[in-house]
FIKOLZA-1660 file (N, C-alpha, C; in steps of 0.1 Angstrom, whole numbers, plus 5000, padded with zeros to 4 digits):
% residues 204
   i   px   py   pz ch aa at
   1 3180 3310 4744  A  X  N
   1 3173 3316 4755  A  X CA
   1 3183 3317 4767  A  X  C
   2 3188 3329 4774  A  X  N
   2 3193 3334 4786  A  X CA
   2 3185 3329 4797  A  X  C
   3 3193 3327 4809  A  X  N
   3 3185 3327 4827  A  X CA
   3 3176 3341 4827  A  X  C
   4 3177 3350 4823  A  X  N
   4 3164 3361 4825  A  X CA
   4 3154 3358 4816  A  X  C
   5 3153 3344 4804  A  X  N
   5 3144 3351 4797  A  X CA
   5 3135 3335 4803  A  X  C
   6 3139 3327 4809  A  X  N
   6 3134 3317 4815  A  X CA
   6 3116 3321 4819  A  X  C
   7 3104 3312 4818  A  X  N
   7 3095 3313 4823  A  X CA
   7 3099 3316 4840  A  X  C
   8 3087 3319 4850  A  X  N
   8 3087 3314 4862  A  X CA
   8 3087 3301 4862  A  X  C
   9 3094 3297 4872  A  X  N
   9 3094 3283 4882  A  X CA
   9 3099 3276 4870  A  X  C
  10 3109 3273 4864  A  X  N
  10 3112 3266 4850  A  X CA
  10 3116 3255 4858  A  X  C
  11 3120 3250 4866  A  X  N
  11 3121 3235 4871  A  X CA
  11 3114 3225 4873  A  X  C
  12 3098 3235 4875  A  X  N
  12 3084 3224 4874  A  X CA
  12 3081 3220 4858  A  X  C
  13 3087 3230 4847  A  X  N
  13 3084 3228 4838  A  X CA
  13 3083 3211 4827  A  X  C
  14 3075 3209 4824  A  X  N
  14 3066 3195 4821  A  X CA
  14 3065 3184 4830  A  X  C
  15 3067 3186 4838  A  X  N
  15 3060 3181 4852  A  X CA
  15 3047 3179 4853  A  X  C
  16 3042 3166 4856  A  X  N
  16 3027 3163 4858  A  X CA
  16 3021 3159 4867  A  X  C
  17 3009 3161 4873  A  X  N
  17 3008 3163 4882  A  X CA
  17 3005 3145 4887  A  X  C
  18 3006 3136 4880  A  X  N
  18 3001 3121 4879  A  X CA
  18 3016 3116 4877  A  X  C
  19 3025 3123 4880  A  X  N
  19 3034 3117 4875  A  X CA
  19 3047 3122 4883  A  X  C
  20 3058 3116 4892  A  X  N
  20 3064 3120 4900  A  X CA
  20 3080 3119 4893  A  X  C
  21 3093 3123 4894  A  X  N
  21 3106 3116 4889  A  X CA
  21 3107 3107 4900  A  X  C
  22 3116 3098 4891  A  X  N
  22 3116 3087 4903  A  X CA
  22 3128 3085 4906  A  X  C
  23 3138 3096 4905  A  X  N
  23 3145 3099 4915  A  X CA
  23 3155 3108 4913  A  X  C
  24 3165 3115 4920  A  X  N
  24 3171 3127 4924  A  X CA
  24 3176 3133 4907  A  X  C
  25 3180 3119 4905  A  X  N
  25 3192 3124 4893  A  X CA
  25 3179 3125 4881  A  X  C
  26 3162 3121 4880  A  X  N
  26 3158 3121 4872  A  X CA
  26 3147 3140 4870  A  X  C
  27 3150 3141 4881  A  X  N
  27 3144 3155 4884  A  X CA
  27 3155 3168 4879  A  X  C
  28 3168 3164 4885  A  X  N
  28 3179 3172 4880  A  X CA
  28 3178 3173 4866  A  X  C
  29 3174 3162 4857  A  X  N
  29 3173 3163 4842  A  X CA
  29 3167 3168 4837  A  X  C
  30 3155 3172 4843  A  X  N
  30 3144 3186 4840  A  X CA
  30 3156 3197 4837  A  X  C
  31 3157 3199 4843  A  X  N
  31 3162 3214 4847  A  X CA
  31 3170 3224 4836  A  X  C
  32 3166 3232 4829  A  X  N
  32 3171 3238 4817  A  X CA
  32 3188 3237 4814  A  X  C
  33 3192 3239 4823  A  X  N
  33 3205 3248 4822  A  X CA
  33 3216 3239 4832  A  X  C
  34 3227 3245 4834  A  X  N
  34 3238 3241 4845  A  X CA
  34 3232 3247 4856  A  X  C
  35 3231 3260 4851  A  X  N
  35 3232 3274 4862  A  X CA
  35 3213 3271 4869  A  X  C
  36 3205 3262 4864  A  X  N
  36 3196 3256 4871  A  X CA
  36 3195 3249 4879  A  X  C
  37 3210 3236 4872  A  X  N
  37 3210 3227 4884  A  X CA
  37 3221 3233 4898  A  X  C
  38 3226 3241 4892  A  X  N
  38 3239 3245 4904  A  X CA
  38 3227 3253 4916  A  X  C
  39 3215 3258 4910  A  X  N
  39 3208 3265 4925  A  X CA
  39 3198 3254 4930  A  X  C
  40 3195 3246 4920  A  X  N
  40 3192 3228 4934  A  X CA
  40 3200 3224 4938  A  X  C
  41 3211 3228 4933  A  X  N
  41 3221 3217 4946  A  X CA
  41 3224 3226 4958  A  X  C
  42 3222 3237 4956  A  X  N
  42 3224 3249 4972  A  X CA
  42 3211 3246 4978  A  X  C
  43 3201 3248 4970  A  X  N
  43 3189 3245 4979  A  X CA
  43 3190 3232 4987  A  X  C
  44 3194 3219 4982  A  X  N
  44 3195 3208 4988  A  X CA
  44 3202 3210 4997  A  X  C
  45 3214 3216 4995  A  X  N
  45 3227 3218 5009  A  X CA
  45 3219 3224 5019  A  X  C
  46 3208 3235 5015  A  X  N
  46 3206 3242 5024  A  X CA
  46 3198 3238 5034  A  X  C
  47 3188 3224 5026  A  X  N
  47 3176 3223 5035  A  X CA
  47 3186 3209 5044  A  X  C
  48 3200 3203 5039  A  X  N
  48 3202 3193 5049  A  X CA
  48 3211 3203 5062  A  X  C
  49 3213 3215 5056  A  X  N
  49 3221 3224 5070  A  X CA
  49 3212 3226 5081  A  X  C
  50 3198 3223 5075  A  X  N
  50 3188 3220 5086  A  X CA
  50 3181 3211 5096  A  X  C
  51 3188 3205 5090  A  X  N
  51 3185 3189 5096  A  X CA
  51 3188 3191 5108  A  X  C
  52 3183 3182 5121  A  X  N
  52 3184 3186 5137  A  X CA
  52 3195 3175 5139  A  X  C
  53 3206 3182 5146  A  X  N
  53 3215 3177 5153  A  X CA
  53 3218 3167 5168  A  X  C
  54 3223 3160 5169  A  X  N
  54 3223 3154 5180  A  X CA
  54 3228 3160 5194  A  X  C
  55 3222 3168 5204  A  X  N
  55 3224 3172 5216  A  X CA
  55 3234 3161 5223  A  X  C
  56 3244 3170 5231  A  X  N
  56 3254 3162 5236  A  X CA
  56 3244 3153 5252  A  X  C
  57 3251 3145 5256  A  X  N
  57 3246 3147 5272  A  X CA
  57 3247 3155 5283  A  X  C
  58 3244 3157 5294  A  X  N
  58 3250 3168 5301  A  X CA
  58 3250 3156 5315  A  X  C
  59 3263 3165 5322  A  X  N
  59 3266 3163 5336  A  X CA
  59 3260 3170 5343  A  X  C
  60 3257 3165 5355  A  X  N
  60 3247 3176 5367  A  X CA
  60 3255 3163 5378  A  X  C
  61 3260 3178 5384  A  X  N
  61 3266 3176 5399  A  X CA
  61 3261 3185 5412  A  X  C
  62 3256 3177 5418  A  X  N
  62 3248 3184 5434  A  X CA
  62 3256 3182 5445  A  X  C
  63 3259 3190 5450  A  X  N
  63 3267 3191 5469  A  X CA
  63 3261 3193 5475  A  X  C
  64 3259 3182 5487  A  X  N
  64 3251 3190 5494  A  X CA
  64 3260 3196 5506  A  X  C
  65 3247 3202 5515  A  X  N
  65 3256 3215 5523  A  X CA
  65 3264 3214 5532  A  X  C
  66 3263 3198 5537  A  X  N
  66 3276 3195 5547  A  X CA
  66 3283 3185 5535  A  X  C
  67 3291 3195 5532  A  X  N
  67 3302 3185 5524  A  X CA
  67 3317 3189 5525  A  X  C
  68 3327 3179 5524  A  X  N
  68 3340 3179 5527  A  X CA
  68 3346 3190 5538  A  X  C
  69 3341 3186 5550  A  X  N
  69 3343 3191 5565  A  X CA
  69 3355 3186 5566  A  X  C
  70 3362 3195 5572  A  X  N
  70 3371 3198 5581  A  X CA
  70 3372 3192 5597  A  X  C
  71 3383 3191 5603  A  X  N
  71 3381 3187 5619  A  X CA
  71 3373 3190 5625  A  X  C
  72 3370 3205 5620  A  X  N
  72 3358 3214 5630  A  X CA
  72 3343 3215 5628  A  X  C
  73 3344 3203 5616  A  X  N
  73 3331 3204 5610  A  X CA
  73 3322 3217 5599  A  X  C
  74 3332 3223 5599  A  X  N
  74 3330 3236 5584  A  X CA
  74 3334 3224 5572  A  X  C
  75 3319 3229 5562  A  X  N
  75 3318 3224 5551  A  X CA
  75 3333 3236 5537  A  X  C
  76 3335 3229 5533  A  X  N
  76 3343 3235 5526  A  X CA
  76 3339 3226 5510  A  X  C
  77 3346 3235 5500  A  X  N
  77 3341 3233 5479  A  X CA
  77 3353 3220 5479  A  X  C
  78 3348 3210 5466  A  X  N
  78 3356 3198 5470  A  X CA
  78 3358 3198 5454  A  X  C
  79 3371 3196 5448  A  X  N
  79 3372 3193 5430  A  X CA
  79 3367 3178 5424  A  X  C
  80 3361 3181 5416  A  X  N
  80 3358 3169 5409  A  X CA
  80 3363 3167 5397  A  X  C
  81 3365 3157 5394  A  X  N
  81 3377 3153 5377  A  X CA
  81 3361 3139 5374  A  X  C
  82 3363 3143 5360  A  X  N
  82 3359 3133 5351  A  X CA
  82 3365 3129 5343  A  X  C
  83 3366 3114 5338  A  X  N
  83 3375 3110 5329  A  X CA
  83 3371 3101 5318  A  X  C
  84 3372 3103 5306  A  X  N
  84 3370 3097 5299  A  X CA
  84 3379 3087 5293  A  X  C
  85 3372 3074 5292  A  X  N
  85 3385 3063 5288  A  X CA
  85 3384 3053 5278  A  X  C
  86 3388 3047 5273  A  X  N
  86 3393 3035 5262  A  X CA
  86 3390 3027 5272  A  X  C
  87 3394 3024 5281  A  X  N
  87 3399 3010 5285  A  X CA
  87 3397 3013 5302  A  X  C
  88 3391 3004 5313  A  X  N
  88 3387 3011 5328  A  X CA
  88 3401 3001 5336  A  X  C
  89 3410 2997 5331  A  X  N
  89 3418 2987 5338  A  X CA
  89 3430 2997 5348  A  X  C
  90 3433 3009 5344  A  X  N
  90 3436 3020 5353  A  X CA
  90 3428 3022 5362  A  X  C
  91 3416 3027 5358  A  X  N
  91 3409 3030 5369  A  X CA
  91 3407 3020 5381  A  X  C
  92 3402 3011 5375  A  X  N
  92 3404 2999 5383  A  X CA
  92 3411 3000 5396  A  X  C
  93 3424 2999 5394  A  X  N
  93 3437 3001 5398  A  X CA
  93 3440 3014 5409  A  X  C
  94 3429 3025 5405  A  X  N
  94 3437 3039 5414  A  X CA
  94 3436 3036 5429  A  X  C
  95 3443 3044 5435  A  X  N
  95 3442 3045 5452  A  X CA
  95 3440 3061 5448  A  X  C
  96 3436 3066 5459  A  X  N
  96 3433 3077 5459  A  X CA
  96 3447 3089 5461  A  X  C
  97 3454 3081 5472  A  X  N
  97 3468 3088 5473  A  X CA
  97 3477 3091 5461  A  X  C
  98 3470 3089 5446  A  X  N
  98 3479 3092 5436  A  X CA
  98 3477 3104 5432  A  X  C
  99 3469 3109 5438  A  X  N
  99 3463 3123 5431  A  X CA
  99 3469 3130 5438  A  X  C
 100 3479 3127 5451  A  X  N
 100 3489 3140 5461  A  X CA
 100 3501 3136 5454  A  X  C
 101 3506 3127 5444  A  X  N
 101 3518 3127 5442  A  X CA
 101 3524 3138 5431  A  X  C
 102 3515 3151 5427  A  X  N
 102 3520 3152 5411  A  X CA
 102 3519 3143 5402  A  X  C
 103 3514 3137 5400  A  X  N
 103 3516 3133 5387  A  X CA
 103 3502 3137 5380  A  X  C
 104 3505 3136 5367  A  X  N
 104 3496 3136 5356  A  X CA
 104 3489 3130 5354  A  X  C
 105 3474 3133 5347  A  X  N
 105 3466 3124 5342  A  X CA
 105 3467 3115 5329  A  X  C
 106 3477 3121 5325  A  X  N
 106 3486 3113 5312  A  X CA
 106 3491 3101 5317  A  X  C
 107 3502 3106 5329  A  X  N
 107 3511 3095 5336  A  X CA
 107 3499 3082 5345  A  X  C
 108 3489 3092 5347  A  X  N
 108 3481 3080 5357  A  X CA
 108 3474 3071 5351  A  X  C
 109 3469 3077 5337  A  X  N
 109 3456 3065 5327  A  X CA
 109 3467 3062 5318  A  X  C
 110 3477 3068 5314  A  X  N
 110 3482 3059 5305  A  X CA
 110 3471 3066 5291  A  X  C
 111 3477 3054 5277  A  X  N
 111 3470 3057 5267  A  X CA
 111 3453 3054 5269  A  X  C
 112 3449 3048 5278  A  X  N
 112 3435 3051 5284  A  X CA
 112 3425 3059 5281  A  X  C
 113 3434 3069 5283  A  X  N
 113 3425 3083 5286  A  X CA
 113 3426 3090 5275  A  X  C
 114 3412 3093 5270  A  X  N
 114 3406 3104 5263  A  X CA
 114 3404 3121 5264  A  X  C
 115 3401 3123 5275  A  X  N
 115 3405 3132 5281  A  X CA
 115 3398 3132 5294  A  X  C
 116 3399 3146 5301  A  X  N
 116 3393 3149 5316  A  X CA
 116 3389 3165 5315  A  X  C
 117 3382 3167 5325  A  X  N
 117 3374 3179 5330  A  X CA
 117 3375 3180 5346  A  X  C
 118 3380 3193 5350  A  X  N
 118 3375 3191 5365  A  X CA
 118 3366 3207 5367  A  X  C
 119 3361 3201 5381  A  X  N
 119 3352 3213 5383  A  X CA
 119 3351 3208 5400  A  X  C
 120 3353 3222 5404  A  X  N
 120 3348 3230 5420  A  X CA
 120 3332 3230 5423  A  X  C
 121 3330 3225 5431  A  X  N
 121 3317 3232 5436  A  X CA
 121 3316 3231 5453  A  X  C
 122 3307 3240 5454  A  X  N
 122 3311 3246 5465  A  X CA
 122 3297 3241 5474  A  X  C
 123 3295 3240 5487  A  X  N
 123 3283 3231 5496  A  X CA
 123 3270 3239 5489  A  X  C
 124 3264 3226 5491  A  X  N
 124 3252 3229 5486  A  X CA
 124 3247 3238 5468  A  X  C
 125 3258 3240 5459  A  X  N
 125 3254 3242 5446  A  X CA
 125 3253 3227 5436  A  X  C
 126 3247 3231 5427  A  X  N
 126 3240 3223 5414  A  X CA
 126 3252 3232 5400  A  X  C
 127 3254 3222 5399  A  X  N
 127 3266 3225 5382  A  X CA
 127 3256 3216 5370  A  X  C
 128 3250 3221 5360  A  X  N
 128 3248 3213 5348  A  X CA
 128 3259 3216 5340  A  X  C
 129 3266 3210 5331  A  X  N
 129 3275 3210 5317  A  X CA
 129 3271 3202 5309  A  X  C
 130 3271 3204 5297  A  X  N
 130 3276 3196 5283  A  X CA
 130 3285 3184 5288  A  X  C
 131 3285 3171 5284  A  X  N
 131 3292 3160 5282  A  X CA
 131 3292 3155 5268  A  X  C
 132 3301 3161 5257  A  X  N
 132 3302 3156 5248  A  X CA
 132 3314 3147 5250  A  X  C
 133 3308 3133 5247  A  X  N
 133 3314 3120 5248  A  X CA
 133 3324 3117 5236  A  X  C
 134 3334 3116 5238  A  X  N
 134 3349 3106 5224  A  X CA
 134 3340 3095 5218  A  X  C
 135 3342 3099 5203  A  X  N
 135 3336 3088 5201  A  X CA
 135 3344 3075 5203  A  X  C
 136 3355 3073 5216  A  X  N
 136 3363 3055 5216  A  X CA
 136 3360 3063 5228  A  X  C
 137 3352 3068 5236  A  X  N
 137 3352 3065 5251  A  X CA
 137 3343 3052 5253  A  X  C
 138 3349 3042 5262  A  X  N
 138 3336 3033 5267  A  X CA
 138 3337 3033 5281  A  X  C
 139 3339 3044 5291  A  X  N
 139 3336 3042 5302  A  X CA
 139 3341 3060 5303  A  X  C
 140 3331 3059 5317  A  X  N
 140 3336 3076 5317  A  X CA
 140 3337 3073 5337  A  X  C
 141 3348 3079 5343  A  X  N
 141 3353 3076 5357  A  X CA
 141 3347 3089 5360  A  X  C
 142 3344 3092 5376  A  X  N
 142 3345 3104 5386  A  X CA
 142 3348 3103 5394  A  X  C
 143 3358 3113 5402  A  X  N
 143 3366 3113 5411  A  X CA
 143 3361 3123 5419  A  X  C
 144 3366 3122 5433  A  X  N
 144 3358 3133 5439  A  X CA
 144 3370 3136 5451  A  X  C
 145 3377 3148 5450  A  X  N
 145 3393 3147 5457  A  X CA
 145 3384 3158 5472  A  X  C
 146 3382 3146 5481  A  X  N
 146 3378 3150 5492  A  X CA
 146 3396 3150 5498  A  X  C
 147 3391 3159 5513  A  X  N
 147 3399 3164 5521  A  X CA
 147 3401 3148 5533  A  X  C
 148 3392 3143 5535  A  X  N
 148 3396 3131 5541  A  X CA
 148 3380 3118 5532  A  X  C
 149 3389 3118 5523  A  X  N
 149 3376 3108 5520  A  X CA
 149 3370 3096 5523  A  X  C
 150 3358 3086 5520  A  X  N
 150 3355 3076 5523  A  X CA
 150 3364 3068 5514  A  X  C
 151 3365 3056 5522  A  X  N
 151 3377 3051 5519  A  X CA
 151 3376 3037 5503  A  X  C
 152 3363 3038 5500  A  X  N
 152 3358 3033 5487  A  X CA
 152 3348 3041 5478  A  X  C
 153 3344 3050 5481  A  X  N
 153 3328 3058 5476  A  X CA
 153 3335 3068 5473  A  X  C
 154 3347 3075 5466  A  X  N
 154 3348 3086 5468  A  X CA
 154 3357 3087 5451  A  X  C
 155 3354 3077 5441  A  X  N
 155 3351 3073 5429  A  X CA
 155 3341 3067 5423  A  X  C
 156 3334 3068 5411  A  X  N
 156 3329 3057 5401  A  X CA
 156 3332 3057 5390  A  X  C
 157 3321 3049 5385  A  X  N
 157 3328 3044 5369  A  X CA
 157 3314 3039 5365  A  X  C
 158 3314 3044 5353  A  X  N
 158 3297 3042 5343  A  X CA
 158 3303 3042 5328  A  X  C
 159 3293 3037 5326  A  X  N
 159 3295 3031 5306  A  X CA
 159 3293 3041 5301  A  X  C
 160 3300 3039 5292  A  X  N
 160 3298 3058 5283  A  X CA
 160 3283 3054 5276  A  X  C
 161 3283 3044 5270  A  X  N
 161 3269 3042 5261  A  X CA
 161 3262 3045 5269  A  X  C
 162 3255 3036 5281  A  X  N
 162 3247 3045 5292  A  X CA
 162 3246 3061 5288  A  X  C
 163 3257 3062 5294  A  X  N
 163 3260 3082 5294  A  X CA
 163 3255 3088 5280  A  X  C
 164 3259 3084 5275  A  X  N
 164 3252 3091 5261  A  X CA
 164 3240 3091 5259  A  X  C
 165 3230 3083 5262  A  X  N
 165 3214 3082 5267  A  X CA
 165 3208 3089 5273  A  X  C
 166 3216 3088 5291  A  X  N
 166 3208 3091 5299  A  X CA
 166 3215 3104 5306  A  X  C
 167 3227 3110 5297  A  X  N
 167 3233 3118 5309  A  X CA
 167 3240 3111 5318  A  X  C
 168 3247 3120 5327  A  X  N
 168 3256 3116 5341  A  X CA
 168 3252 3125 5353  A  X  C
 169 3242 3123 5365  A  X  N
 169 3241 3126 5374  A  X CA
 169 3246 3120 5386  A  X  C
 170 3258 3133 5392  A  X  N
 170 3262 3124 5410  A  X CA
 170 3259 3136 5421  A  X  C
 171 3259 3128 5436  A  X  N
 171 3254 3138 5441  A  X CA
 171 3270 3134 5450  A  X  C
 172 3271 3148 5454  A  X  N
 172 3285 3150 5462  A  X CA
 172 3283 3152 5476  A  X  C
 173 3286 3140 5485  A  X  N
 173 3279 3142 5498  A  X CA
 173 3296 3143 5510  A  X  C
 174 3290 3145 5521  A  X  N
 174 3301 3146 5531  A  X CA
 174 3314 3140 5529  A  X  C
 175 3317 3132 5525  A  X  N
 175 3332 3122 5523  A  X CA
 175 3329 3118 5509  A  X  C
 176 3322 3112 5505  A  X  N
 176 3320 3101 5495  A  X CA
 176 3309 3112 5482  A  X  C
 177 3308 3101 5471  A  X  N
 177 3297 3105 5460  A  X CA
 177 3292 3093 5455  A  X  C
 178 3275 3098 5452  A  X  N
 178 3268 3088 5447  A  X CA
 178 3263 3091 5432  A  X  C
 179 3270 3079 5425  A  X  N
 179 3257 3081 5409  A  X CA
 179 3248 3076 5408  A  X  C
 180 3242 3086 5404  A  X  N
 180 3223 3084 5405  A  X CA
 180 3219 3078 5392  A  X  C
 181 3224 3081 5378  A  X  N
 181 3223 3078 5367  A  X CA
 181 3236 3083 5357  A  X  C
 182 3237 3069 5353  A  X  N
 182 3232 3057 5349  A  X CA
 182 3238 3051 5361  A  X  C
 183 3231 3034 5359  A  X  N
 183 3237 3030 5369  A  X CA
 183 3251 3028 5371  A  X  C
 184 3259 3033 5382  A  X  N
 184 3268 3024 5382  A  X CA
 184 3278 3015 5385  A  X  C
 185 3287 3009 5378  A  X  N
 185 3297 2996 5376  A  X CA
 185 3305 2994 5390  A  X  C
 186 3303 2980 5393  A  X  N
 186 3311 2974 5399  A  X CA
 186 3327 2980 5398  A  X  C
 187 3331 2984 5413  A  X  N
 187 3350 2985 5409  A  X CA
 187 3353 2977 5420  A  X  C
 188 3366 2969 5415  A  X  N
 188 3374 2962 5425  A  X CA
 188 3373 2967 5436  A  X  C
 189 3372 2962 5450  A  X  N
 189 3376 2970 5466  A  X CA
 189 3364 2976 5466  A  X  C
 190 3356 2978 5462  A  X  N
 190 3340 2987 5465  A  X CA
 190 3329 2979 5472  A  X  C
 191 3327 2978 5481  A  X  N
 191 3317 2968 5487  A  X CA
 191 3303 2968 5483  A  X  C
 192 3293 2965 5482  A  X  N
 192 3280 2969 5477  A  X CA
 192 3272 2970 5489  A  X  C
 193 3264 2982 5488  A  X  N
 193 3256 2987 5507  A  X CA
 193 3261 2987 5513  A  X  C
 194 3273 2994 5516  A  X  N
 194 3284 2994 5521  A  X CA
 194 3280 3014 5526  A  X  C
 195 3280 3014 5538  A  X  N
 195 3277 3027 5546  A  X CA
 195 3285 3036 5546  A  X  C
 196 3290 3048 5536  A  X  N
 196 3303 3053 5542  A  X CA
 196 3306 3059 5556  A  X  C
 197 3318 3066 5558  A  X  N
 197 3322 3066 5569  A  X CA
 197 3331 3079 5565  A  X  C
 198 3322 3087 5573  A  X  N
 198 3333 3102 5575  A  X CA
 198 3340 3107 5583  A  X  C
 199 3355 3107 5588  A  X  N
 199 3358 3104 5602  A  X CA
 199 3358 3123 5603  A  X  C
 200 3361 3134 5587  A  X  N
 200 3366 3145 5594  A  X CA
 200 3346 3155 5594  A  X  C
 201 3336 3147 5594  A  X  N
 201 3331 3153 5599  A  X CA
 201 3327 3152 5611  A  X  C
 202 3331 3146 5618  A  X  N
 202 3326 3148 5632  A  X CA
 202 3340 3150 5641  A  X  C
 203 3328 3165 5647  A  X  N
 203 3337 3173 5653  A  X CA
 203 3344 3168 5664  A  X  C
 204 3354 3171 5671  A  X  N
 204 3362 3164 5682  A  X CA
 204 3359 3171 5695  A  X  C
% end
């Protein structure tokens, strides 16, 4: 007997209805032919191509509309860098005056770093992105390269596990930024309730 001269549905064939295989490889053994079991194994591939995937997190960044002022008090768009890291003992470490030297984000994290992302936004817009996280990131940093910044608020640093959960939302305010979620991490020199202080928005 040839594949065309096969009944319909020859896979169910002596199958009972009281009676189930009791398991993958004992079902396969039904199956007449090779060229029978080679179109269950596409079907199988096909129904796990279906299977629902895991959604990345996303980043959402808000400015609001007096942000990174000038002497004269004009809001002006401020860059932000995210970083992803191995290890937070760089970050730890940054002053903000490293970001005017040239150097690299290679040269600054060291083997650290996983990678980075930056992004502009401009007073008062909302940015959502995708944050797909390394799988060896365990902390993810944000920087926020103000024109005269607050002199501790104008970085954080959150767990990546967090982030993979809940997302990463900051809001980008006059001098400084706040993360809203997840919570986050203590950095050396960062005071806690600590007020910032904007000297270039207020006008002279």
């Amino acid at each position: 007997m040839n594949f065309l001269d096969w009944p319909a549905l020859p896979i169910f064939q002596g199958c009972k209805a009281r009676r189930r295989p009791s398991s993958t490889r004992a079902f396969i053994a039904r199956v007449p032919s090779p060229a029978g079991r080679i179109l269950y194994v596409c079907a199988s591939l096909f129904l796990a191509g279906c299977a629902v995937t895991s959604t990345p997190p996303r980043l959402v960044l808000s400015a609001e509309t007096a942000l990174n002022r000038d002497g004269s008090g004009a809001s002006l768009s401020v860059v932000v860098r995210t970083y992803q890291l191995r290890d937070r003992r760089a970050f730890d470490r940054l002053g903000f005056d490293v970001f005017g030297g040239g150097r690299s984000d290679t040269e600054i994290f060291g083997a650290e770093l996983l990678s980075s992302q930056e992004f502009v936004l401009t007073p008062g817009a909302r940015l959502s992105d995708a944050l797909p996280l390394h799988a060896e990131a365990s902390y993810v940093g944000i920087v926020g390269l103000f024109m005269q910044p607050d002199g501790e608020l104008w970085r954080g640093l959150v767990d990546a596990q967090a982030t993979r959960k809940l997302g990463l939302q900051v809001r980008l305010q006059e001098c400084y930024l706040r993360i809203e979620s997840p919570a986050p991490l203590k950095i050396p020199g960062q005071t806690e309730g600590r007020t910032p202080s904007c000297p270039a928005g207020r006008p002279s």
